[in-house]
Wavefront OBJ file of the C-alpha trace (Angstrom):
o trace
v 180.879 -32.277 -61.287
v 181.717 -31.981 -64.851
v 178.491 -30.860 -67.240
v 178.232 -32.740 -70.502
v 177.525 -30.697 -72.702
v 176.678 -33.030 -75.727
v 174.434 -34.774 -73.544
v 172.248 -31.717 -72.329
v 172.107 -29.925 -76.163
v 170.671 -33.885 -77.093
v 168.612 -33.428 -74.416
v 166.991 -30.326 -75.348
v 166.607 -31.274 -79.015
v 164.581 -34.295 -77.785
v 162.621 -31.923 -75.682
v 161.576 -29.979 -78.025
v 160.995 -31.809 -80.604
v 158.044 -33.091 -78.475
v 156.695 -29.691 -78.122
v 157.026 -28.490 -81.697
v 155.269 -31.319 -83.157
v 152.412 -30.919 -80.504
v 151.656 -27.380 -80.619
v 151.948 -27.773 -84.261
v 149.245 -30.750 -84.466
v 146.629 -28.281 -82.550
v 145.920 -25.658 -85.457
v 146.149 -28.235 -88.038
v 143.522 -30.483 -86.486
v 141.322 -27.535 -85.547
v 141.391 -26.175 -88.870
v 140.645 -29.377 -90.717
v 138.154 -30.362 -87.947
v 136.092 -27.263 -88.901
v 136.555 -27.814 -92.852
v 134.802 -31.531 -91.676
v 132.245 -29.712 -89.811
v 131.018 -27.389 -92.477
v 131.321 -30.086 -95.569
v 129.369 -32.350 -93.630
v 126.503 -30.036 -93.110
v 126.852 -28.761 -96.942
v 126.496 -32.721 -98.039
v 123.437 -32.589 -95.918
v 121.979 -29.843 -97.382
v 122.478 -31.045 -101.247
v 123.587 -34.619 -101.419
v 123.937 -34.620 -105.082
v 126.971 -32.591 -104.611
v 128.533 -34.574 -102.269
v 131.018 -35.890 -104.448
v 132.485 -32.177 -105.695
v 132.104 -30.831 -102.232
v 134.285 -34.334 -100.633
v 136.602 -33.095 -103.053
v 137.001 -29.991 -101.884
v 136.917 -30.710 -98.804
v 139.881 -33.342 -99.421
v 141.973 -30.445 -100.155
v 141.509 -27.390 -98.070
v 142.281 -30.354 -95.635
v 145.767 -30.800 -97.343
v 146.738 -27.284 -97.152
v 146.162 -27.246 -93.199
v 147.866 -29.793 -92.774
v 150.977 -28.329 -94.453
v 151.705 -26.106 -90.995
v 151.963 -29.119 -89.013
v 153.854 -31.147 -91.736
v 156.363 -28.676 -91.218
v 156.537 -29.276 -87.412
v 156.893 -32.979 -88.231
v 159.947 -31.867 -90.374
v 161.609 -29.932 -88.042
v 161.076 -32.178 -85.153
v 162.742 -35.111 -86.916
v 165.523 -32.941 -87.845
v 166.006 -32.115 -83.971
v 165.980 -35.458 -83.216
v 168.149 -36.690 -85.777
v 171.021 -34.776 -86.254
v 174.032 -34.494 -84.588
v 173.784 -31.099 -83.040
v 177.146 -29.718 -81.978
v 177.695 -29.086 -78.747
v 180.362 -25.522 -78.183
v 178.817 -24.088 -75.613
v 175.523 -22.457 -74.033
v 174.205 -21.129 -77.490
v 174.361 -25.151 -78.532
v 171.892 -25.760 -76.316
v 169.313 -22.794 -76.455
v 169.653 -22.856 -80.724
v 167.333 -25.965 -80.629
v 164.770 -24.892 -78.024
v 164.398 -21.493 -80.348
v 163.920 -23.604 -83.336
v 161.642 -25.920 -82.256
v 159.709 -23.435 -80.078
v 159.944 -21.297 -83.477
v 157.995 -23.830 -85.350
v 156.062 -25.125 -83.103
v 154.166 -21.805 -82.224
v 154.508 -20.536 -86.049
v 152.082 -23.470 -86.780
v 149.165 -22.423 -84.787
v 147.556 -19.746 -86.260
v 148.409 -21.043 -89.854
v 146.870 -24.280 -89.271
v 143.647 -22.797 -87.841
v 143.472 -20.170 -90.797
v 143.428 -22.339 -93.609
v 140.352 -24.498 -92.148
v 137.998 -21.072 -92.823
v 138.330 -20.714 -96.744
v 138.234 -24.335 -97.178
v 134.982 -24.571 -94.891
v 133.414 -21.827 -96.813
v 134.181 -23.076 -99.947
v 132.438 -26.627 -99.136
v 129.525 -24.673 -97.822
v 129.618 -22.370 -101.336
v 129.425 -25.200 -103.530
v 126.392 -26.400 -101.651
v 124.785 -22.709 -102.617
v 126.194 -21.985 -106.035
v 127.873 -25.377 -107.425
v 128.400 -23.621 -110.677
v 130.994 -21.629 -109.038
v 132.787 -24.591 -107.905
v 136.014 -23.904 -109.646
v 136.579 -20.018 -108.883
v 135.480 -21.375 -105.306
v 138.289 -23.788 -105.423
v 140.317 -21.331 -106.579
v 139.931 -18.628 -103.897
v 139.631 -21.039 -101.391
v 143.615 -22.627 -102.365
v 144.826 -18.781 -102.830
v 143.565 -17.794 -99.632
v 145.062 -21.089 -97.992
v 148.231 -20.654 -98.919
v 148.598 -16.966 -97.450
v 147.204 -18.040 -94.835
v 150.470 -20.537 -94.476
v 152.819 -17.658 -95.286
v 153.763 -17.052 -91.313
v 154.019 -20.690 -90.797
v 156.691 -21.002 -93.841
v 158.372 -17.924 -92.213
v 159.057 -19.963 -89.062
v 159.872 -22.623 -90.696
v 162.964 -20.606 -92.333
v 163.893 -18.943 -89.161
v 163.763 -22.591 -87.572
v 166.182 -24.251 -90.312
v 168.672 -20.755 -89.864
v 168.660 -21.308 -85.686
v 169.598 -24.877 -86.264
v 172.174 -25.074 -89.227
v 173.635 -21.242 -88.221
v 177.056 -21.535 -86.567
v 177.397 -19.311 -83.267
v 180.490 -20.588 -82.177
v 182.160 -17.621 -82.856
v 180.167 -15.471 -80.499
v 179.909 -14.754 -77.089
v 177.218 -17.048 -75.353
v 176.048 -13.920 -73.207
v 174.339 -12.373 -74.578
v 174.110 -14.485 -77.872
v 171.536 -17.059 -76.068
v 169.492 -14.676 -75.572
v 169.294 -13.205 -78.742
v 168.987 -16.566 -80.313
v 165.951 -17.449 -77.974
v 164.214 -14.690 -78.634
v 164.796 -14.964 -82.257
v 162.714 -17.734 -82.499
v 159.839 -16.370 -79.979
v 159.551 -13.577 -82.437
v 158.782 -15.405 -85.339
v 156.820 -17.534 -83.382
v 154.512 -15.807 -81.930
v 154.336 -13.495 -84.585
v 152.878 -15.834 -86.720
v 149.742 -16.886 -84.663
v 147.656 -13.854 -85.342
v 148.697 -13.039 -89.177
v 148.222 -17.076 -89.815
v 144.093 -16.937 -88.249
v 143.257 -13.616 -89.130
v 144.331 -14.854 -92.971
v 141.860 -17.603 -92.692
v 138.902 -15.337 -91.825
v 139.639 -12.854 -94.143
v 139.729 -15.925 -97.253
v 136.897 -16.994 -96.103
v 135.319 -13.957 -96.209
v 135.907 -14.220 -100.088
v 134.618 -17.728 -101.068
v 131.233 -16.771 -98.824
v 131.347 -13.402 -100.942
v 131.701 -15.353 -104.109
v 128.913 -17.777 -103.627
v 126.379 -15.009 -102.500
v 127.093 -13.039 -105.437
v 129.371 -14.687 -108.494
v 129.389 -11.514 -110.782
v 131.242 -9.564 -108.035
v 133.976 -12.975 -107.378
v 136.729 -10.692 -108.844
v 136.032 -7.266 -106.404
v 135.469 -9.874 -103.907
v 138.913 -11.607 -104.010
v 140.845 -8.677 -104.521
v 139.450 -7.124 -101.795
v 140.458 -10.611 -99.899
v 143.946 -10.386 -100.852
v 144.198 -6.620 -100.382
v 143.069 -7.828 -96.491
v 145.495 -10.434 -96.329
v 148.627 -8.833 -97.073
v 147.584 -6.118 -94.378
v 146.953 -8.712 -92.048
v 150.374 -10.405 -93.105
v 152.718 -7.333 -92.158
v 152.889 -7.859 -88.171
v 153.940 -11.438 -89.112
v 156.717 -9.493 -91.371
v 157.724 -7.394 -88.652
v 158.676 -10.573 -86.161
v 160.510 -12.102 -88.863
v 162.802 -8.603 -89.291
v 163.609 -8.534 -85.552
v 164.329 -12.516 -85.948
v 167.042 -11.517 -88.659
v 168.342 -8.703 -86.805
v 168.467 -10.986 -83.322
v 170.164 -13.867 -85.665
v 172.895 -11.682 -87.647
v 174.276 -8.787 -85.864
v 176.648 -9.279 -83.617
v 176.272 -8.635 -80.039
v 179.507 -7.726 -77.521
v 180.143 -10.242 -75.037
v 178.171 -9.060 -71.701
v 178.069 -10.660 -67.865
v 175.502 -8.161 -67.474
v 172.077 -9.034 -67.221
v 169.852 -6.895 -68.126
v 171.016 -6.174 -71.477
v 170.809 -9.944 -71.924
v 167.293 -9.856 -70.912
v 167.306 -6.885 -73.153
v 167.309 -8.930 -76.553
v 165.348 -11.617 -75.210
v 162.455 -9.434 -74.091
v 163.209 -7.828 -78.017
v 161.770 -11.206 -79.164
v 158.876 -11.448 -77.014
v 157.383 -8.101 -76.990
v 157.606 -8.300 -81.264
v 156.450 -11.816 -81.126
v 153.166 -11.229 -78.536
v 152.501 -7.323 -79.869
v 151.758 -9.050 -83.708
v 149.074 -11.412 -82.330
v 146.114 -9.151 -81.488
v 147.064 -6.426 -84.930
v 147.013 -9.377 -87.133
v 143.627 -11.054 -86.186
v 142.282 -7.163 -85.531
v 143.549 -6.121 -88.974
v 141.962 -9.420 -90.296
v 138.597 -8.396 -88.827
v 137.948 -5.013 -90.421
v 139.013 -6.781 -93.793
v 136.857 -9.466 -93.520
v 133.625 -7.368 -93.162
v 134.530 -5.254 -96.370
v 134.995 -8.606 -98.281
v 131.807 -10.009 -96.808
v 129.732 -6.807 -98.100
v 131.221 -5.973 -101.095
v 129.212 -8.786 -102.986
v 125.912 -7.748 -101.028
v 126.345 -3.766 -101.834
v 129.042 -3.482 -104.923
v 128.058 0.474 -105.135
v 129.807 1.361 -102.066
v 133.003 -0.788 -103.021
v 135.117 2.092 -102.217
v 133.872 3.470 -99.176
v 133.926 -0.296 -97.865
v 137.966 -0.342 -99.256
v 138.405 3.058 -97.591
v 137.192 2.478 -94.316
v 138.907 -1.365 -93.994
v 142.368 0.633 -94.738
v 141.414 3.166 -92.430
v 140.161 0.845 -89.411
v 142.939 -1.812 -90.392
v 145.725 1.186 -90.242
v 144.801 1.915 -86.930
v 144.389 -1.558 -85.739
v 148.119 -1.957 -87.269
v 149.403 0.974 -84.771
v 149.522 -1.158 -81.616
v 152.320 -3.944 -83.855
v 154.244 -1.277 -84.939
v 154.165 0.157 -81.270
v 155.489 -3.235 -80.354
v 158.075 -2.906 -83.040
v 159.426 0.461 -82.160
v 159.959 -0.974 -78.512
v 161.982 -4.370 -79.621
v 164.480 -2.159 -81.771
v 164.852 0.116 -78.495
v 165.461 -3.005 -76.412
v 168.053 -4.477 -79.404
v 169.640 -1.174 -80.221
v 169.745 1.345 -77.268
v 168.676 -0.034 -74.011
l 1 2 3 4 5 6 7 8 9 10 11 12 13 14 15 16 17 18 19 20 21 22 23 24 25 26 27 28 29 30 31 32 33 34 35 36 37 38 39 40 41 42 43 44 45 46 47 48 49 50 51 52 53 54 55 56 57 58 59 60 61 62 63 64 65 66 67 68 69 70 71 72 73 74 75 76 77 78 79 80 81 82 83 84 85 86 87 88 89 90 91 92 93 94 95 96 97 98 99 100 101 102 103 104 105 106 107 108 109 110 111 112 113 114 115 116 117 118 119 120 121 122 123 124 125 126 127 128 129 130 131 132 133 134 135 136 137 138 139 140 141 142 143 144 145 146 147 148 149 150 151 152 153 154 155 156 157 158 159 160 161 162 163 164 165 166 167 168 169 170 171 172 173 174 175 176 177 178 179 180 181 182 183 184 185 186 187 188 189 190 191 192 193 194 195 196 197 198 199 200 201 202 203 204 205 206 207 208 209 210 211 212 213 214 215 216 217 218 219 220 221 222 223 224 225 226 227 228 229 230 231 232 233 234 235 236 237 238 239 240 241 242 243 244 245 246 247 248 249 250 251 252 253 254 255 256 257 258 259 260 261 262 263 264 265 266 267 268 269 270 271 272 273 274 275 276 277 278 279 280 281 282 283 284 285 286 287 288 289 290 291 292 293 294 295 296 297 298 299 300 301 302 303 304 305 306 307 308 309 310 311 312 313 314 315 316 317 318 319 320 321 322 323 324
């Protein structure tokens, strides 16, 4: 029996498309759920304010919602366009994409809910601090969305990239795990963001005259936190652009896909880990500022070491892309 082709890439761009969008709408509506939560209870606790603290509110909610906007995006795309249908690689480009997406929302989506929560419940405790509240709490958002943005590139490269050139085996495999890289690599960076920002607006409102240590201590965090999320996103390229040799084997097939997932999974616990020892250096600067350093000191320490198991999951996917 003669396999359409056409028909099953369609088929797995409608797939997908389903899944993206609905992993994508779980981090968003966490995070804003929990932004609800914690403005509600602030408006109890000073109803005069309600008005500036709906406000904010209104708009950490906008910024999680971003990650799952960009699901929507890509999900219309995949079921939209006219995918082309050359062979096996046609058909696993759009899975990768939409899986790529889908999973790259998550942790993004559920990161950005924490500084906007803390920033309702700041204004409640220090409404003369509203703006620099505001402030932190959109800064700290929008890293938070940086690994969800990163998928979202990786997403539009798997779907407008043209593979017809290569070999499908291995290439679907590399293209697969391309996506799961980015993927999952993005949960743990996106959350751990959002604990670390709102680490900051909390450390603002308890103690205004050290906002500034407090928020550069925040975004010192944050970019720490971001690297694992950096480090699927450089096995994504490499997966995407170097050429691999055609191969019946299988293992070496397996080889690149497993390069994907071991990146993709091993940046998940260093990124909310990372996050963690950040968080509780931000939290105390503004409650101790003499021991500022020793509090910066031992977060890079702690966070360093944290980092080691990514980077151990690094090493491994360039073994399994480069010499297994």
């Amino acid at each position: 029996m003669d396999v359409d082709l056409h028909l099953l890439v369609t088929m797995a761009a409608y797939a997908v498309a389903g899944i993206c969008i609905g992993i994508g709408a779980i981090g968003a509506a966490i995070g804003e759920g929990y932004t609800a939560s914690q403005a509600t209870l602030a408006t109890g606790r000073r109803p005069e304010l309600s008005g500036e603290i709906f406000k904010t509110m209104l708009v950490g909610q906008a910024i999680s919602e971003s990650s799952s906007i960009f699901t929507l995006v890509v999900s219309l795309v995949l079921l939209f366009t006219k995918h082309s249908a050359v062979s096996t690689v046609s058909i696993v480009a759009p899975l990768a994409a939409g899986l790529c997406m889908g999973f790259g929302a998550l942790g993004s989506g559920i990161g950005a809910g924490y500084p906007a929560a803390a920033a309702c419940t700041g204004i409640a405790r220090q409404p003369a601090m509203a703006g620099r509240l505001n402030t932190n709490m959109i800064i700290g958002a929008a890293v938070c969305q940086t690994p969800s943005t990163f998928a979202l590139v990786i997403s539009f490269i798997l779907l407008y990239s043209n593979f017809s050139g290569r070999p499908a085996s291995p290439t679907w495999a590399a293209i697969l795990g391309a996506g799961l890289a980015t993927g999952l690599a993005a949960i743990g960076p996106g959350l751990g963001s959002g604990l670390v920002a709102q680490a900051g607006c909390e450390g603002t409102a308890r103690n205004p005259e050290q906002a500034k240590a407090a928020t550069n201590t925040m975004l010192l965090g944050q970019a720490i936190a971001q690297t694992t999320a950096i480090y699927g996103l450089l096995v994504s390229f490499i997966l995407i652009f170097k050429s691999f040799p055609a191969s019946d084997l299988l293992a070496p097939t397996v080889g690149l896909l497993s390069a994907g997932i071991c990146v993709g999974i091993g940046a998940i616990g260093p990124g909310i880990g990372v996050a963690m020892a950040a968080r509780s250096a931000v939290a105390w600067i503004p409650r101790n500022p003499t021991i500022t350093n020793d509090l910066i000191r031992t977060m890079l320490i702690g966070a360093a070491v944290a980092e080691s198991t990514g980077i151990y999951a690094l090493v491994i996917s360039l073994v399994l892309i480069f010499v297994v």
